[in-house]
CHARMM-style PDB file with segment names, atoms N, HN, CA, C and O in Angstrom:
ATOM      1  N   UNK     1       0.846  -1.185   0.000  1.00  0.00      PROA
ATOM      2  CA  UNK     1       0.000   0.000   0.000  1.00  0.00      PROA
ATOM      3  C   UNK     1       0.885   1.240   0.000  1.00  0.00      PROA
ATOM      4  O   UNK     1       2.023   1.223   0.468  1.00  0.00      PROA
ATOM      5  N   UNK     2       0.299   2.356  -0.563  1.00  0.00      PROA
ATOM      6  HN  UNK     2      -0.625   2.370  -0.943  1.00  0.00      PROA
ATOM      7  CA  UNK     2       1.275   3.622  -0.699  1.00  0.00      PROA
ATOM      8  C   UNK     2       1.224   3.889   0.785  1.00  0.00      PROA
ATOM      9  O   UNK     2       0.518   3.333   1.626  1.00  0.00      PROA
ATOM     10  N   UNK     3       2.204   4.949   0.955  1.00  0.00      PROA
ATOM     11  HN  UNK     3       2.778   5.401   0.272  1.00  0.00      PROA
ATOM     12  CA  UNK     3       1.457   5.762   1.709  1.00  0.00      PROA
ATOM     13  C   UNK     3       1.437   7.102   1.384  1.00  0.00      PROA
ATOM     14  O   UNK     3       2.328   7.751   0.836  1.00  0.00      PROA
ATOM     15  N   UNK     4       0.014   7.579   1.882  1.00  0.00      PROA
ATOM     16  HN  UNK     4      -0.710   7.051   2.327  1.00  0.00      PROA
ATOM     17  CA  UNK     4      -0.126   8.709   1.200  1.00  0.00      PROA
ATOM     18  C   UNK     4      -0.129   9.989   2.545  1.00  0.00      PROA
ATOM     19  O   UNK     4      -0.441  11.157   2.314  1.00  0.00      PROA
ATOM     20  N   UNK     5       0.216   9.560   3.712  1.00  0.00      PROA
ATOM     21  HN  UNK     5       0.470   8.611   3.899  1.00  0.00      PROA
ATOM     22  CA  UNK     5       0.815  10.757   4.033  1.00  0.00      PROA
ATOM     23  C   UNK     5       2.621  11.201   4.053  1.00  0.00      PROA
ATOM     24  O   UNK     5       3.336  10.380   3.480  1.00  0.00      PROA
ATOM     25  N   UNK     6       3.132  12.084   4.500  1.00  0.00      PROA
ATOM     26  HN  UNK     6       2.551  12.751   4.966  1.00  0.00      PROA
ATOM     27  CA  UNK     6       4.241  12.422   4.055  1.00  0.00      PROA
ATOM     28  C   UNK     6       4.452  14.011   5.132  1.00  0.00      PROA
ATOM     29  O   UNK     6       3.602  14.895   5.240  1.00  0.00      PROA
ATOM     30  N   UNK     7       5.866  13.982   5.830  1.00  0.00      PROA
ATOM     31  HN  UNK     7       6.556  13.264   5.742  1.00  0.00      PROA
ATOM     32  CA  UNK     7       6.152  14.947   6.658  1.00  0.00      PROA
ATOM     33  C   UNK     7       6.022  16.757   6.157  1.00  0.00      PROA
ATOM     34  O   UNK     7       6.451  17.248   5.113  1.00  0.00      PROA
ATOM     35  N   UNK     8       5.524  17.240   6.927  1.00  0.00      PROA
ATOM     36  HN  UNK     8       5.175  16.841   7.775  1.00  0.00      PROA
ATOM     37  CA  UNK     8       4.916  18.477   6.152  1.00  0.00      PROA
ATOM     38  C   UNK     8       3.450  18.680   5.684  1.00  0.00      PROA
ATOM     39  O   UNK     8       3.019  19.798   5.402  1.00  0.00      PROA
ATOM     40  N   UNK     9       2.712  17.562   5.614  1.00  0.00      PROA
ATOM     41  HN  UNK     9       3.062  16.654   5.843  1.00  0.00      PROA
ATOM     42  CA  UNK     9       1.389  17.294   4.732  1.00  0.00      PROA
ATOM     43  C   UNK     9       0.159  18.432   6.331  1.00  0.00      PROA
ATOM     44  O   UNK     9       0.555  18.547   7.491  1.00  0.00      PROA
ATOM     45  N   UNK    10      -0.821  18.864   5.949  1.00  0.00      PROA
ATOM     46  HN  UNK    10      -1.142  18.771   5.006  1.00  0.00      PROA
ATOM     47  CA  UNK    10      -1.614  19.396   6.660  1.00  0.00      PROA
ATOM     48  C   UNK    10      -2.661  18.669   6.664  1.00  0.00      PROA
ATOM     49  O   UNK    10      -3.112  18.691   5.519  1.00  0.00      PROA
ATOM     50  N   UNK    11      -3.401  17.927   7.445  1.00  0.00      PROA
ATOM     51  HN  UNK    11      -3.034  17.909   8.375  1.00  0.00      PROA
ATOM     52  CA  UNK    11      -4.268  17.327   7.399  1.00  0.00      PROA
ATOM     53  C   UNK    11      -5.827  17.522   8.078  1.00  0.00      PROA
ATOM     54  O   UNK    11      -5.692  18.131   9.140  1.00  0.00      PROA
ATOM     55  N   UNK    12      -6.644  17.340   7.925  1.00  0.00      PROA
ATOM     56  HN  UNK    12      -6.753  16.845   7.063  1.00  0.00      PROA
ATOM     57  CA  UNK    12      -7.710  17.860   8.668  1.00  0.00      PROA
ATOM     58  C   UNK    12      -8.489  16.350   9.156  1.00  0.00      PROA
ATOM     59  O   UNK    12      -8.710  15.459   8.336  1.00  0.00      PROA
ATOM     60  N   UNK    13      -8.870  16.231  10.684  1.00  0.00      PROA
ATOM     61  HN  UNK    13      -8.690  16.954  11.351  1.00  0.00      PROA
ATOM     62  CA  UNK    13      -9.185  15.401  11.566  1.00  0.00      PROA
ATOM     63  C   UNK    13     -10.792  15.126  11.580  1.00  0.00      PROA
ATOM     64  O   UNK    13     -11.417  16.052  11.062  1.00  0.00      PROA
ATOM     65  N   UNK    14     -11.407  14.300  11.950  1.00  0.00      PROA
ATOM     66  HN  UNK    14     -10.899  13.549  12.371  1.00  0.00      PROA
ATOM     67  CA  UNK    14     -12.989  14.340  12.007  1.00  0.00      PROA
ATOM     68  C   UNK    14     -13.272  15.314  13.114  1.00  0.00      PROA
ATOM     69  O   UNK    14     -13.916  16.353  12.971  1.00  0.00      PROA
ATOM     70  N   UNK    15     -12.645  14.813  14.416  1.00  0.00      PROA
ATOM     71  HN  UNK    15     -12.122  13.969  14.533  1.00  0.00      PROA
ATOM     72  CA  UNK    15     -12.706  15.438  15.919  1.00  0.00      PROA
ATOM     73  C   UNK    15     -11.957  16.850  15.967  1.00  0.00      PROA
ATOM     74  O   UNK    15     -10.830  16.834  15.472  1.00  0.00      PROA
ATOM     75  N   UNK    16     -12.372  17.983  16.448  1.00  0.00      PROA
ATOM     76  HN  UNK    16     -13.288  17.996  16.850  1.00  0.00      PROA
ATOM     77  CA  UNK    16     -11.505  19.327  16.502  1.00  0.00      PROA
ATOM     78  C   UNK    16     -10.751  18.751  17.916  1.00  0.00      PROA
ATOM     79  O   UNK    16     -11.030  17.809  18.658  1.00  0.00      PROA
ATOM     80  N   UNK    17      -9.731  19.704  17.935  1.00  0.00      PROA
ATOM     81  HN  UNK    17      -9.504  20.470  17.332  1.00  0.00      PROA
ATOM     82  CA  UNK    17      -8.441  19.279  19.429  1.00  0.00      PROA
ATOM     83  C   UNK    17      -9.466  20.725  20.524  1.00  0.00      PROA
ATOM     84  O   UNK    17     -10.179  21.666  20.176  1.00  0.00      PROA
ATOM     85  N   UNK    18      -9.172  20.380  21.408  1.00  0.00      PROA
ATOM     86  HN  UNK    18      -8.592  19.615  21.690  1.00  0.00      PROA
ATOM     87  CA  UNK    18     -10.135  21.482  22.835  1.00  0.00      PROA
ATOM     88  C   UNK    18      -9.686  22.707  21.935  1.00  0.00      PROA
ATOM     89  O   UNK    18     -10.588  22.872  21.114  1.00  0.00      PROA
ATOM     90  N   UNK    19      -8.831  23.496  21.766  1.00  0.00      PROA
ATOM     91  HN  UNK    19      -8.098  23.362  22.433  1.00  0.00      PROA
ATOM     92  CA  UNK    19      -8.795  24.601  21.052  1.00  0.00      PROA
ATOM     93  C   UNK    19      -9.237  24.925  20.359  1.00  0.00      PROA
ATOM     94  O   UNK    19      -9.173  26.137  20.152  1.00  0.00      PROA
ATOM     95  N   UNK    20     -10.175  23.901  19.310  1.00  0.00      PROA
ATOM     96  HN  UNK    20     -10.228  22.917  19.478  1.00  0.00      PROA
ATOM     97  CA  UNK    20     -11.047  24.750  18.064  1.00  0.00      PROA
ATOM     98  C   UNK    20     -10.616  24.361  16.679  1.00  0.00      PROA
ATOM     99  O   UNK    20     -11.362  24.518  15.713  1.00  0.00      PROA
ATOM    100  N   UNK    21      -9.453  23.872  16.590  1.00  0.00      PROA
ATOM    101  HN  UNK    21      -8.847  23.745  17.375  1.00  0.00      PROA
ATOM    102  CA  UNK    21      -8.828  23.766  15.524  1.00  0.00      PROA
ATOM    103  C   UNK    21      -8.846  21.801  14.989  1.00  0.00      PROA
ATOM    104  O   UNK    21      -8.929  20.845  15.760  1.00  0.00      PROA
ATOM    105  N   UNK    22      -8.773  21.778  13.937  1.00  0.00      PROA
ATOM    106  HN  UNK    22      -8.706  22.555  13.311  1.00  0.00      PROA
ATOM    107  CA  UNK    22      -9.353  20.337  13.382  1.00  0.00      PROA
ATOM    108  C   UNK    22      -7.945  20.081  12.664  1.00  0.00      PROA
ATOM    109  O   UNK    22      -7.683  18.880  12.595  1.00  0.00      PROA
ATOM    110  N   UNK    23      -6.735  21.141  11.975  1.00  0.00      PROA
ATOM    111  HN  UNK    23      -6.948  22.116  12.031  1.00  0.00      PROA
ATOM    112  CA  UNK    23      -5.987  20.792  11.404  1.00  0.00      PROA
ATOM    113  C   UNK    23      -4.559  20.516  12.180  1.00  0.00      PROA
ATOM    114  O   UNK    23      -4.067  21.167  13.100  1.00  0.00      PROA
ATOM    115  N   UNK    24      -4.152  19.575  11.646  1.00  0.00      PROA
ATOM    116  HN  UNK    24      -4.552  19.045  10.898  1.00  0.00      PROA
ATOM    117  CA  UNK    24      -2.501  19.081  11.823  1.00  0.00      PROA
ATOM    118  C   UNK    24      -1.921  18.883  11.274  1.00  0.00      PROA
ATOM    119  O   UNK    24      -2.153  18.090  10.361  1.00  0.00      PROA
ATOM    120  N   UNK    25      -0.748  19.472  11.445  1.00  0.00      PROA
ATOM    121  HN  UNK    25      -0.559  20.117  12.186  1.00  0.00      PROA
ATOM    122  CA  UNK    25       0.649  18.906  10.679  1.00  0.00      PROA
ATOM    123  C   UNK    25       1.542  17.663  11.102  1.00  0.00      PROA
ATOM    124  O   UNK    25       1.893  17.407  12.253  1.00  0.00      PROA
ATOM    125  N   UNK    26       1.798  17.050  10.135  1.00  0.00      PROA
ATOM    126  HN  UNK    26       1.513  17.258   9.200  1.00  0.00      PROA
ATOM    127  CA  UNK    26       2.089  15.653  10.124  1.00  0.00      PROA
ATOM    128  C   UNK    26       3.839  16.181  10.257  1.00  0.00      PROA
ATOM    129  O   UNK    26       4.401  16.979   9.506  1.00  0.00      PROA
ATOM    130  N   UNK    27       4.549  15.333  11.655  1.00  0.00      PROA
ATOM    131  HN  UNK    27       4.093  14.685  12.266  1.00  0.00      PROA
ATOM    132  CA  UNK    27       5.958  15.881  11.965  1.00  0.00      PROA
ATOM    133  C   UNK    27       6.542  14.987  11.272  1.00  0.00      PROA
ATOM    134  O   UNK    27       7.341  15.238  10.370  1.00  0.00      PROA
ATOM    135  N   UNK    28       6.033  13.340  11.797  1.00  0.00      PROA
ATOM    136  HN  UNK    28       5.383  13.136  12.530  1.00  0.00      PROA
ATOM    137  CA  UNK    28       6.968  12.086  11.874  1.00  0.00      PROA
ATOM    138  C   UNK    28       5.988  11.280  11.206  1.00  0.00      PROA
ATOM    139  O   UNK    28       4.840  11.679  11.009  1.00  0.00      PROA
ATOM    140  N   UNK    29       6.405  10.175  10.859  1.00  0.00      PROA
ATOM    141  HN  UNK    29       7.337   9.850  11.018  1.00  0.00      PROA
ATOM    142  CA  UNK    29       5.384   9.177   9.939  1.00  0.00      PROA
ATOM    143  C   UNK    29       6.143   7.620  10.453  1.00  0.00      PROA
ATOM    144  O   UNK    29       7.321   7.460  10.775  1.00  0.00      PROA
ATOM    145  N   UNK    30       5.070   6.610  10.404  1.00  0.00      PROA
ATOM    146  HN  UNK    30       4.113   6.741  10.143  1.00  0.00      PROA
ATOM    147  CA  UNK    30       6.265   5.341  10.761  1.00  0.00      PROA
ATOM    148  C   UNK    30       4.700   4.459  10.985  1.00  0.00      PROA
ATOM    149  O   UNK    30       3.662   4.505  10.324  1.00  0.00      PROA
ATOM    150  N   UNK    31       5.071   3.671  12.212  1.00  0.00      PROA
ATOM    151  HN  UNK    31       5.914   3.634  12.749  1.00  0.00      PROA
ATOM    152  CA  UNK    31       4.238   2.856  13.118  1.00  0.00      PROA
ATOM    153  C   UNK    31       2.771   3.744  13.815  1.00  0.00      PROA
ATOM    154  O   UNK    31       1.606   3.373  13.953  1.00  0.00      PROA
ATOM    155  N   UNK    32       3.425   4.965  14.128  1.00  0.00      PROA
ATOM    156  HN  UNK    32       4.372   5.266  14.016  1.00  0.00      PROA
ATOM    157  CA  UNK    32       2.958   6.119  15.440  1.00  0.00      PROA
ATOM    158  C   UNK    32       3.744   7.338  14.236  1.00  0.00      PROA
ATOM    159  O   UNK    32       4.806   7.335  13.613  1.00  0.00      PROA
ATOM    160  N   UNK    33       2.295   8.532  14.364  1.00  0.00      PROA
ATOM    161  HN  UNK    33       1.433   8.535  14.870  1.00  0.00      PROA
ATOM    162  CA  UNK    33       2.298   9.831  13.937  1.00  0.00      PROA
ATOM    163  C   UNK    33       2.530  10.895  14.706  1.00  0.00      PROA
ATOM    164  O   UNK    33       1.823  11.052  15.701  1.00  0.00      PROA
ATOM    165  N   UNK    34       3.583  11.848  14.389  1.00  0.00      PROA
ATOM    166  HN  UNK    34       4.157  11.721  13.581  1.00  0.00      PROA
ATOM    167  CA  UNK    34       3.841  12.907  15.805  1.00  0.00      PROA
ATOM    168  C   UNK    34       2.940  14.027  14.956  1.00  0.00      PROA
ATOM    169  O   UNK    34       3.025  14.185  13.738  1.00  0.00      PROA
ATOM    170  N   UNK    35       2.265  14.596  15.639  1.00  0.00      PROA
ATOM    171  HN  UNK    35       2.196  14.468  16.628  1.00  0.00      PROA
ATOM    172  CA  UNK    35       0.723  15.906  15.081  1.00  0.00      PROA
ATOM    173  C   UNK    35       1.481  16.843  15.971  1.00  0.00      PROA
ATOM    174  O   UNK    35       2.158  16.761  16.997  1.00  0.00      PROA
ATOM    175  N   UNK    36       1.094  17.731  15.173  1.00  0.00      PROA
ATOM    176  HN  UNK    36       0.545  17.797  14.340  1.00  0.00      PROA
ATOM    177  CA  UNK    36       1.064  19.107  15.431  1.00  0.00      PROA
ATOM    178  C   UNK    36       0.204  20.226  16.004  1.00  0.00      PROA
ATOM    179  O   UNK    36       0.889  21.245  16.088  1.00  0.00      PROA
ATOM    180  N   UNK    37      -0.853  20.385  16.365  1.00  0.00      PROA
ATOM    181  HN  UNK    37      -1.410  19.557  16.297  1.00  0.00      PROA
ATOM    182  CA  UNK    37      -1.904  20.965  16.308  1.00  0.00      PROA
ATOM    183  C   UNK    37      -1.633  22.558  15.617  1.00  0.00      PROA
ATOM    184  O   UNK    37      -0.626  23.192  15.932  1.00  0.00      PROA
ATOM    185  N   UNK    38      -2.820  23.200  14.491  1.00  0.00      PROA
ATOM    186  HN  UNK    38      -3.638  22.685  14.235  1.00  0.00      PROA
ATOM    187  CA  UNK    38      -2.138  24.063  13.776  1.00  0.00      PROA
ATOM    188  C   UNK    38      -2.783  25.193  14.640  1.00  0.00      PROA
ATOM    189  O   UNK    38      -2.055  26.129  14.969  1.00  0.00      PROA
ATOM    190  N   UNK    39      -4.118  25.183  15.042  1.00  0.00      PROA
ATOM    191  HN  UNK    39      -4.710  24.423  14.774  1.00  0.00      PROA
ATOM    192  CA  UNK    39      -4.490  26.261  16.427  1.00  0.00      PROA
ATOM    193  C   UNK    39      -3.300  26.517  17.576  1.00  0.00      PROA
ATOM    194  O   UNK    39      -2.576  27.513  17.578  1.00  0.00      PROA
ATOM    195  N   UNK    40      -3.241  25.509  18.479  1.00  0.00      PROA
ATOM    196  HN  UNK    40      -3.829  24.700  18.477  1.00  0.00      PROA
ATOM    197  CA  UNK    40      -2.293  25.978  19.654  1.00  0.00      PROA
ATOM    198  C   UNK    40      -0.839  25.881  19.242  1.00  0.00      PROA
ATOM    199  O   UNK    40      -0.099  26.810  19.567  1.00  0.00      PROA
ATOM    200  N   UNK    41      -0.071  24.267  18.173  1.00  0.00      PROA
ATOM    201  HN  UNK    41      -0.672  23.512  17.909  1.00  0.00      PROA
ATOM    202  CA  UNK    41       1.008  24.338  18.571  1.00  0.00      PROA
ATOM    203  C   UNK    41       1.522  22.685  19.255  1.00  0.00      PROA
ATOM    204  O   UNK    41       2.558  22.051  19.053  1.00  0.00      PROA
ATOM    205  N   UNK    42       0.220  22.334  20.181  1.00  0.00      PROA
ATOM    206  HN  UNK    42      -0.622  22.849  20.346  1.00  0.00      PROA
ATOM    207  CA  UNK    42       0.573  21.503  21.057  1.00  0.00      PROA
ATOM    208  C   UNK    42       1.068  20.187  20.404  1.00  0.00      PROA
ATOM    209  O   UNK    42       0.089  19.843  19.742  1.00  0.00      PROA
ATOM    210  N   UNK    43       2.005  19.288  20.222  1.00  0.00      PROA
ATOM    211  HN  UNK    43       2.800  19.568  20.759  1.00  0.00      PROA
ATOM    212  CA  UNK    43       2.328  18.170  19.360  1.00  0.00      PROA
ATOM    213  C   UNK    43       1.867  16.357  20.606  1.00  0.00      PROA
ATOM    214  O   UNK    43       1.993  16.116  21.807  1.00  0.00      PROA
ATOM    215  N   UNK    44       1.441  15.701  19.620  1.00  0.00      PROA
ATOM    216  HN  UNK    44       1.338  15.896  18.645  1.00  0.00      PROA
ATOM    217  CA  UNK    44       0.476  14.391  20.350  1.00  0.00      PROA
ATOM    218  C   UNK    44       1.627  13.497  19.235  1.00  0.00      PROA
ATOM    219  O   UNK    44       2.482  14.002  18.507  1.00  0.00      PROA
ATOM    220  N   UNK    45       1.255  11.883  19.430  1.00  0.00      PROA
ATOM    221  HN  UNK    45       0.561  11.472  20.021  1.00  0.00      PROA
ATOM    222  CA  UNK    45       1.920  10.759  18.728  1.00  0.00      PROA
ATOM    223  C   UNK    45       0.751  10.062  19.230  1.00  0.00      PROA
ATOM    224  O   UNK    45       0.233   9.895  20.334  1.00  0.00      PROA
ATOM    225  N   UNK    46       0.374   9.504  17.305  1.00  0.00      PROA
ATOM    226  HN  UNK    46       0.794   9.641  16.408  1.00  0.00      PROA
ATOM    227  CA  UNK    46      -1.023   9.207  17.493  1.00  0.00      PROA
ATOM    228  C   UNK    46      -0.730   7.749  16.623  1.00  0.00      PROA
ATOM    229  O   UNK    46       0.046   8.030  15.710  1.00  0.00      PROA
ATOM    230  N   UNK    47      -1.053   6.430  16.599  1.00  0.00      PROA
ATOM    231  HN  UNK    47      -1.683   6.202  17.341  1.00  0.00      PROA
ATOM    232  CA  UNK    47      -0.798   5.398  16.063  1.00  0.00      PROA
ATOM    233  C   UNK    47      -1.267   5.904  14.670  1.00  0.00      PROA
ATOM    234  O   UNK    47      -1.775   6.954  14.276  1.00  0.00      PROA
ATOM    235  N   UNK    48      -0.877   4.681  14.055  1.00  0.00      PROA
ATOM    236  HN  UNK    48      -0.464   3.829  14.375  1.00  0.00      PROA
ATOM    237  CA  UNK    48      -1.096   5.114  12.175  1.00  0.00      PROA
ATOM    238  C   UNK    48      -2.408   4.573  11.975  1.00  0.00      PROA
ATOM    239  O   UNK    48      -3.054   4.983  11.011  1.00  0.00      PROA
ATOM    240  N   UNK    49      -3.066   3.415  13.011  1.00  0.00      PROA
ATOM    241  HN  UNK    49      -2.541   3.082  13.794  1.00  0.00      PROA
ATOM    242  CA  UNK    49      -4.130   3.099  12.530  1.00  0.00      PROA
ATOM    243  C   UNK    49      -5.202   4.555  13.053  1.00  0.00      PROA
ATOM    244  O   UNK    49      -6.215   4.932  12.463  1.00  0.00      PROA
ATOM    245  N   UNK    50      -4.721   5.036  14.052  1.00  0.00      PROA
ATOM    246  HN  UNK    50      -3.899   4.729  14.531  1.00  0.00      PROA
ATOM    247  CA  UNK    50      -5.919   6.161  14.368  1.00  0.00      PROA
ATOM    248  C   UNK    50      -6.034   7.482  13.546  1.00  0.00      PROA
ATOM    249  O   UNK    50      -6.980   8.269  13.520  1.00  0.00      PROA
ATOM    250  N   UNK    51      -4.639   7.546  12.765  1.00  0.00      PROA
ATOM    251  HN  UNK    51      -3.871   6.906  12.786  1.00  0.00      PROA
ATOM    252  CA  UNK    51      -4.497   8.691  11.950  1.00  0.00      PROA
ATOM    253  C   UNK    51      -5.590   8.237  10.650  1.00  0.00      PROA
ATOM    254  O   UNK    51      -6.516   8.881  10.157  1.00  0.00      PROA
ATOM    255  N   UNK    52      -5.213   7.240  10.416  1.00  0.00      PROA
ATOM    256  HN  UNK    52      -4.460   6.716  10.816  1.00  0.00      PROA
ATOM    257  CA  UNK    52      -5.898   6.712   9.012  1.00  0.00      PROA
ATOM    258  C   UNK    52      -7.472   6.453   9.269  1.00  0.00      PROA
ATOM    259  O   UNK    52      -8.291   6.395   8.352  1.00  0.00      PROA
ATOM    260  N   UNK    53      -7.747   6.323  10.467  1.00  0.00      PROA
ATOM    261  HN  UNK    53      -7.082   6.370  11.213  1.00  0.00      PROA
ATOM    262  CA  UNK    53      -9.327   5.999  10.678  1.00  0.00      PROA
ATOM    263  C   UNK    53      -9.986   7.522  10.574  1.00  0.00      PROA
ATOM    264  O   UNK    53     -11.027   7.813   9.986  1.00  0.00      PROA
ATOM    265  N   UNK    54      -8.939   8.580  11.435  1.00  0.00      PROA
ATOM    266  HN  UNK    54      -8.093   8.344  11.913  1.00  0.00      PROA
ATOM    267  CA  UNK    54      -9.772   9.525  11.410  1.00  0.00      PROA
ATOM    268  C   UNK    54      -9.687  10.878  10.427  1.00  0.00      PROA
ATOM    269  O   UNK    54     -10.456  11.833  10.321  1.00  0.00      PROA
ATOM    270  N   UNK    55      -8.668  10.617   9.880  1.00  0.00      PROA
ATOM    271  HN  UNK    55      -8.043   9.841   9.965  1.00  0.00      PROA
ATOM    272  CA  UNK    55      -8.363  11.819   9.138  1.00  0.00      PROA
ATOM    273  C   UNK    55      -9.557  11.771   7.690  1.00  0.00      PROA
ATOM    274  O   UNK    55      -9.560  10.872   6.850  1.00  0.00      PROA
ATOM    275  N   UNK    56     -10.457  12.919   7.700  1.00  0.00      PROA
ATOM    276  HN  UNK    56     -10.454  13.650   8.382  1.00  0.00      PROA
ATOM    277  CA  UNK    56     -11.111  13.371   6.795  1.00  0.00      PROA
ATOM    278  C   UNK    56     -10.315  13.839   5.656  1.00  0.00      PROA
ATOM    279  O   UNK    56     -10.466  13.287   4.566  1.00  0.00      PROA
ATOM    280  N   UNK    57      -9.656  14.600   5.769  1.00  0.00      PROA
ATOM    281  HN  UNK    57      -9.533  15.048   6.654  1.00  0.00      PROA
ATOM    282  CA  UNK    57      -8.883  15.101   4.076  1.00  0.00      PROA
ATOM    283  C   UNK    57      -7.695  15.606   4.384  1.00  0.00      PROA
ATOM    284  O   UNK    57      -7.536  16.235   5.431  1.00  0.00      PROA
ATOM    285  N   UNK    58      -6.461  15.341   3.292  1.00  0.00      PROA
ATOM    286  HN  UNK    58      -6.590  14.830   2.443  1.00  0.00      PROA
ATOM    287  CA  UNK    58      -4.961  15.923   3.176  1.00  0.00      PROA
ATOM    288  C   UNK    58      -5.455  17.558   2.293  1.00  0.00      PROA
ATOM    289  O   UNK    58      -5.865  17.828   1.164  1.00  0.00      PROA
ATOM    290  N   UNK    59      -5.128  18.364   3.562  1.00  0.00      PROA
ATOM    291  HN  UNK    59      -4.794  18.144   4.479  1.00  0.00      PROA
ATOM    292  CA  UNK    59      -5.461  19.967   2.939  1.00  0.00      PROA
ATOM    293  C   UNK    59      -4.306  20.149   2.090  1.00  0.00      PROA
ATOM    294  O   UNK    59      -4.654  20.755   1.077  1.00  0.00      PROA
ATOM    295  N   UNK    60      -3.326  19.930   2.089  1.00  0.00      PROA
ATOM    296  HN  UNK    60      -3.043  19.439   2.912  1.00  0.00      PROA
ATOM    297  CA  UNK    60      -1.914  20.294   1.903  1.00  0.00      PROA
ATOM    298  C   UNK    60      -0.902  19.469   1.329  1.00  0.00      PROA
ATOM    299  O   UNK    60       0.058  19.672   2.072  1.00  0.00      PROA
ATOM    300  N   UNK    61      -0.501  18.570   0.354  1.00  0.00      PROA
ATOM    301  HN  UNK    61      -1.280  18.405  -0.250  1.00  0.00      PROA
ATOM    302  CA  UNK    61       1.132  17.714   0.539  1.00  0.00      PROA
ATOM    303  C   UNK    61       1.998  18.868   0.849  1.00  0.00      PROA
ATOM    304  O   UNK    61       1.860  20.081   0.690  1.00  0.00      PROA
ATOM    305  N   UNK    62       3.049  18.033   1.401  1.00  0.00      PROA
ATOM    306  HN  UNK    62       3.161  17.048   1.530  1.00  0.00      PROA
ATOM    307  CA  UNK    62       4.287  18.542   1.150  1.00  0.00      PROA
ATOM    308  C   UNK    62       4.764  18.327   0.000  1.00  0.00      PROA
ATOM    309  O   UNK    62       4.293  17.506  -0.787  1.00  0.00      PROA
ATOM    310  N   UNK    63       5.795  19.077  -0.223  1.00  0.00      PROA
ATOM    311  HN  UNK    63       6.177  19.744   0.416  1.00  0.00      PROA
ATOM    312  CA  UNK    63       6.904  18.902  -2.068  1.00  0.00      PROA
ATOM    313  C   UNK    63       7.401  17.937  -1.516  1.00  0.00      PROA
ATOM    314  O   UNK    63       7.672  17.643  -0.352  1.00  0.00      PROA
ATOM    315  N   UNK    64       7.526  17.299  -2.825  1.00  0.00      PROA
ATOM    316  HN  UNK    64       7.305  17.537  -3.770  1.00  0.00      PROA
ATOM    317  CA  UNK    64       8.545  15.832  -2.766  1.00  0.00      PROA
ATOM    318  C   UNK    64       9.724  16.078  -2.635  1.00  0.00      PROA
ATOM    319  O   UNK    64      10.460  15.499  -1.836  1.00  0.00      PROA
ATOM    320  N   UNK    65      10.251  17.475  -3.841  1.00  0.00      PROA
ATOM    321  HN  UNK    65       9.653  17.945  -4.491  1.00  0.00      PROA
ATOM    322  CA  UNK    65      11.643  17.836  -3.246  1.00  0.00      PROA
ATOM    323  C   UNK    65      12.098  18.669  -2.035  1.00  0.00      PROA
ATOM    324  O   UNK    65      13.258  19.061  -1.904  1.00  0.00      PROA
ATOM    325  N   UNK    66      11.092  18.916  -1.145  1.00  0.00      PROA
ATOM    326  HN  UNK    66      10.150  18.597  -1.252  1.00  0.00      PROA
ATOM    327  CA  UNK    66      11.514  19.609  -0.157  1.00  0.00      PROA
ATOM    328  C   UNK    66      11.458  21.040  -0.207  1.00  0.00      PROA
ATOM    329  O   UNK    66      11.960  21.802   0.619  1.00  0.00      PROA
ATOM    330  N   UNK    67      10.766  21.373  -1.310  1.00  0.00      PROA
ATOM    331  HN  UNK    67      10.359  20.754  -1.981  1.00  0.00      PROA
ATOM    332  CA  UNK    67       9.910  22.901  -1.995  1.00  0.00      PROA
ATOM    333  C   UNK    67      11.335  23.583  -2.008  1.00  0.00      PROA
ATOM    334  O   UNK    67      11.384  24.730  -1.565  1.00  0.00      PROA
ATOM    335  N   UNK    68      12.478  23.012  -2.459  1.00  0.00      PROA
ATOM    336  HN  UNK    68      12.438  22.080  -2.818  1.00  0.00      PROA
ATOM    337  CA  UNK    68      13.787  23.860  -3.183  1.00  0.00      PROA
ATOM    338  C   UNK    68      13.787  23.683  -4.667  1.00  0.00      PROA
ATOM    339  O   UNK    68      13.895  22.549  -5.135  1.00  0.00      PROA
ATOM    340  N   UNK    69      13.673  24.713  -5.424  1.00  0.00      PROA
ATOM    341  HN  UNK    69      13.584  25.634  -5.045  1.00  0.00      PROA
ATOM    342  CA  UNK    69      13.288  24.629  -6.626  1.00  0.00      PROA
ATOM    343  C   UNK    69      14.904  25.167  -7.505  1.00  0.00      PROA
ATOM    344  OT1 UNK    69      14.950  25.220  -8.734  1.00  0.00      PROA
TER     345      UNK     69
END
């Protein structure tokens, strides 16, 4: 299976975080996802099966090359 997230990617969650905000940035990728929260800031490590159950839509990729052009 691909995977179709990727470090940098912005993602938007079903559940908002207590602050209000629904989007995260994806730090780390593997087994376990390190999030970002894009409201406060605050960073969580969330398993890959819970990222993939809950994530509604990739707002954002990151560049493949690392957006150096």
């Amino acid at each position: 299976m691909a995977d179709r997230f990727d470090v940098g990617d912005i993602i938007r969650m079903k559940k908002p975080h207590p602050c209000g905000s629904s989007e995260w940035e994806v730090l780390r990728t593997g087994a376990d996802f390190r999030l970002k929260c894009m409201g406060c800031g605050h960073q969580i490590m969330v398993s890959r099966k819970l990222v993939e159950k809950n994530t509604r839509q990739i707002t954002k990729k990151a560049q493949p090359d690392g957006g150096v052009q």
